[in-house]
N, C-alpha and C positions, 0 to 999 in steps of 0.2 A: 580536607573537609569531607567528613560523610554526607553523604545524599540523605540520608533521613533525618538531619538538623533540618531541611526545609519546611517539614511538613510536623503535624502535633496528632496528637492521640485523637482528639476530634475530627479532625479530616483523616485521619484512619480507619476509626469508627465509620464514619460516612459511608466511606466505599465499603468497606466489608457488610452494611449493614444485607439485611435480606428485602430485596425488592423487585417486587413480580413485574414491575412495570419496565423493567431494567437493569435484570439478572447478569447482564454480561461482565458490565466490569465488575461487580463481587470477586464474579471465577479469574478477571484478567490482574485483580488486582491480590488474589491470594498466591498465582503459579509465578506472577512479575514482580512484583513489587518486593513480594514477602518471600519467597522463594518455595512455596508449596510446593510439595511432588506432586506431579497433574495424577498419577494413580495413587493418593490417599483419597481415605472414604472421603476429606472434607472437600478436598478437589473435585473428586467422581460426583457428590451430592451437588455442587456446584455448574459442573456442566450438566446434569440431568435437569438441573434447573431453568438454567436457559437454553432448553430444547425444548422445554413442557409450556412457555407462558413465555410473554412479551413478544419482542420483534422476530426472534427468528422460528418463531410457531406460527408468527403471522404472516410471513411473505413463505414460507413453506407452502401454509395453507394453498397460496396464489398460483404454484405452481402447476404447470399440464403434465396429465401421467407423462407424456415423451418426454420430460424432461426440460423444459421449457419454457420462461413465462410471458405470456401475450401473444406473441407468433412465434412460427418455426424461424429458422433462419440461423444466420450469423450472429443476431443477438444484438447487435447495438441501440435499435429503435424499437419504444421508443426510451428515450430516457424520460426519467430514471428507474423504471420498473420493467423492462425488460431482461431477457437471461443474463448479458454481460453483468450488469448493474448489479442485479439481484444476486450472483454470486461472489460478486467482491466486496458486498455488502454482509453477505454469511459468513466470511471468510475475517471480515474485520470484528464480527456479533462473534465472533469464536464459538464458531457450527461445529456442532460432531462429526469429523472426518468418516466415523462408522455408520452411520445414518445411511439408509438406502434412496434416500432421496437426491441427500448434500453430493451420495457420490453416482448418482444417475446428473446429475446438474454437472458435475464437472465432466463427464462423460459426453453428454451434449457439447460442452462446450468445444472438446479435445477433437469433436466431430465435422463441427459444425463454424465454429469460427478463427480455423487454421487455414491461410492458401495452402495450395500446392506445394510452393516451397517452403512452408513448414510455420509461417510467421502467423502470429495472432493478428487479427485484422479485421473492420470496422466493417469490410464487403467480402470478407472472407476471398481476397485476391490480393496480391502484394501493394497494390495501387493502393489499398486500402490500410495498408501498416502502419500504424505509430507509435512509438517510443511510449506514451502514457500508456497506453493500452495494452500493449506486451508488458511492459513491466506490474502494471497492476494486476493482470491474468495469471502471467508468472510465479506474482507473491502470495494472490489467490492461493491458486492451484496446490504451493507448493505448502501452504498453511493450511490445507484440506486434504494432505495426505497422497499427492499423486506422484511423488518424489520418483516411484519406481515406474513409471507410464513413460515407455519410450516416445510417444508424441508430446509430452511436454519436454521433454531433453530437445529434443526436432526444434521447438519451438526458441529456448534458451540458447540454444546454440546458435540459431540463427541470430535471434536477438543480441551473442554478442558479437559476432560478425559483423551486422549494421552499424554499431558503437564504432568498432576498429577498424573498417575496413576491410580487414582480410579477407572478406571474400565470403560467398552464402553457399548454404550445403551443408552434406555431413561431414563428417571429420575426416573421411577418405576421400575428400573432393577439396582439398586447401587450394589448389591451383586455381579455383573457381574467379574469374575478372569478377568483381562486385559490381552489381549494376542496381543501380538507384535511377529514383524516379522522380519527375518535379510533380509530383502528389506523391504524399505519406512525406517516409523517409527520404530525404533527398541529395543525401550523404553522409560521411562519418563520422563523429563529433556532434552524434544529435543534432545535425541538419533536417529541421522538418516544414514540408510548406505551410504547414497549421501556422508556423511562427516567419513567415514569410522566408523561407528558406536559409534561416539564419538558427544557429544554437537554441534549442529548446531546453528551459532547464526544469523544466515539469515535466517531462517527458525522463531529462538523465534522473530527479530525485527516484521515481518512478521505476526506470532501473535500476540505479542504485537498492532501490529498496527489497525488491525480486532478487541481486546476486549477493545481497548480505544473507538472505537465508536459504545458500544452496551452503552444505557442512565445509568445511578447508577440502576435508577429503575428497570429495565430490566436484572440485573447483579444475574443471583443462584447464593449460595454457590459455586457451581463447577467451575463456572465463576468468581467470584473471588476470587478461591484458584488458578486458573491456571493465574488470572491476578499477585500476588502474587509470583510467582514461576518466570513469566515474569519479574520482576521488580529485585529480586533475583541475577540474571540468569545475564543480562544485566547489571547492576551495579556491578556485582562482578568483572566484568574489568571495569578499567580507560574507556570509548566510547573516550576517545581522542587516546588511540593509541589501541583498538581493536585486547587484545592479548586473543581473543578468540581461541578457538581447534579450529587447519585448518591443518588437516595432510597432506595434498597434493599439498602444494606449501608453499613458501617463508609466517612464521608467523611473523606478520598478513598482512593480502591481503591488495595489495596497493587499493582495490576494494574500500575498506572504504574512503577511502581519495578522491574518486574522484568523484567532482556532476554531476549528471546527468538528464535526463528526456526522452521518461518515464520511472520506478522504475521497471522491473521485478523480477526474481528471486533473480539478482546479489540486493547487497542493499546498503546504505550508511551510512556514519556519519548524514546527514541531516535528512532519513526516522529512526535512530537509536532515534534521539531526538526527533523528532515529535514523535513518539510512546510511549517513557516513558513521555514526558511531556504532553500527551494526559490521560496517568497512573495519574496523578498526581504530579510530579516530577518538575512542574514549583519553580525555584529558587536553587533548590537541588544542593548544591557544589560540591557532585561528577560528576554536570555535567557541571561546570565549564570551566575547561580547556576544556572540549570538545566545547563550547560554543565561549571560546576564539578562538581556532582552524578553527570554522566558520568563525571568524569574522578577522581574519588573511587572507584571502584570497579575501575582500572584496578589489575594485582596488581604483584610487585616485578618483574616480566619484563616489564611491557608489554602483557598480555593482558588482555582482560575472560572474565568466564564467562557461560556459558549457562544465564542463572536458571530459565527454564519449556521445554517442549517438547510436540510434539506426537507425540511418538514412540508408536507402538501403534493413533494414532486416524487417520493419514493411511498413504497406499498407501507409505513410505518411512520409514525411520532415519535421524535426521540430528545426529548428534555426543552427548552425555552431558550430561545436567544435574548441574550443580555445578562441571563440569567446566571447563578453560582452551576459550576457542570461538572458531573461525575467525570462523562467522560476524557474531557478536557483537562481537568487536573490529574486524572489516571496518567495521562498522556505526557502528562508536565511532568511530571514526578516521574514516569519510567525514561526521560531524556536525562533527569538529573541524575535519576540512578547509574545510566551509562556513562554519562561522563565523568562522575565523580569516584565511579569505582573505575 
């Protein structure tokens, strides 16, 4: 089956069409979907687009010359217009990596909300690490161009040591005993106390998501033992009914089930497939029914809707819940495309 039987000329139309209020997916859905070279004029005119108008002109606007929005710091608080937020939020708006703003922000960040030992973190000290956070900074960071920044390598490396266990440091330090904390991380296999010290699986999509786009080349051994463990982890439940550990509410969170945009900490079925089929995983039956599941929620035009939002709590408005959603069926449609190709 090809992936583009799912979808008609009219929902292609859509997305490509030209919209100031929501320039992004145009450009996500010309260089993904269709496969545009990101340096042709139509691509180039495309990202010039949404850096001039809509969302990310507008939390640009917000930010402090240091690089920073709302306070100095680590960045976490407050949510959800603070620095962390705001640039994994640029990061999903598809920000120009060449912008001296986008890359003064991720500069702050490589500064500012890294411990000691190297891990991204909520207090910027290890007590403060967790699995959603690194991984979404991770993916950030490495979607904004910082691929060559020795403190984000610092940072992934550690991140996948906490996955595996082997031990935290740099590569010339493998002997290192692993020591984990009962705050953050609290062992290997996505042990985190946010989930009462049991498997976090918003935390592994999360990473998963960050070591799908580090290149093969670029992937240690420790990278991908922890991609490994990532792939493990996540297929060891069905991802169509996500009966991951969730001791704190009704298992499994209806969270999974409903799309959204943009993706923070909470995650979905949608960033759940993008991530293993980023892994590799394109066509894999165990992610079948989850696939079918997407595609169950597609309306009679071809569109999906935008189940959750974050509208009111981030620096920008971005489309109607309940509503038929650009970015939501962008979404829908770049998971069909990986798994059916």
């Amino acid at each position: 089956m090809k992936w583009d039987e799912k979808t008609n000329q009219g929902v292609i139309d859509w997305l490509l069409e030209e919209d100031r209020g929501n320039p992004s997916v145009r450009y996500f859905a010309l260089v993904d979907l269709f496969n545009e070279d990101p340096g042709s004029s139509i691509a180039e005119k495309a990202l010039r687009k949404l850096m001039t108008s809509g969302p990310v002109l507008e939390i640009l606007s917000k930010q402090n010359t240091d690089g920073y929005w709302v306070e100095p710091g680590s960045g976490y608080s407050p949510k959800y217009t603070s620095t962390v937020w705001s640039l994994i939020m640029l990061a999903q708006l598809g920000a120009d990596r060449s912008d001296k703003k986008v890359q003064k922000a991720c500069d702050y960040i490589l500064e500012h909300t890294r411990a000691k030992q190297g891990c991204f973190s909520v207090t910027a000290t290890q007590s403060g690490a967790v699995h959603c956070l690194q991984g979404n900074l991770a993916a950030a960071l490495l979607e904004l161009g910082m691929q060559d920044d020795p403190r984000l390598w610092g940072a992934i490396d550690w991140m996948a040591r906490s996955i595996t266990g082997d031990g935290f440091g740099s590569v010339a330090e493998k002997n290192i005993v692993p020591h984990y904390m009962r705050s953050g991380i609290s062992g290997p296999g996505f042990l985190c106390s946010a989930n009462d010290l049991q498997p976090c699986a918003w935390g592994a999509v999360k990473a998963a998501m960050a070591l799908s786009k580090i290149p093969m080349e670029m992937r240690s051994p420790e990278i991908i033992k922890a991609i490994n463990v990532c792939k493990t982890f996540l297929v060891g439940k069905d991802p169509a009914y996500a009966e991951y550990p969730h001791p704190y509410a009704k298992n499994p969170s209806g969270s999974w089930f409903k799309f959204g945009f943009p993706v923070f900490y909470v995650t979905d079925l949608l960033q759940n497939l993008s991530s293993l089929l980023g892994l590799g995983l394109a066509g894999d039956e165990r992610l079948q029914d989850a696939v079918d599941l997407v595609e169950s929620k597609q309306d009679h035009l071809g569109r999906w809707e935008m189940e959750y939002t974050y509208n009111s709590k981030t620096w920008v408005h971005i489309e109607e819940k309940n509503q038929p959603s650009k970015w939501i069926t962008y979404r829908a449609l770049s998971v069909l495309k990986k798994y059916y190709s």
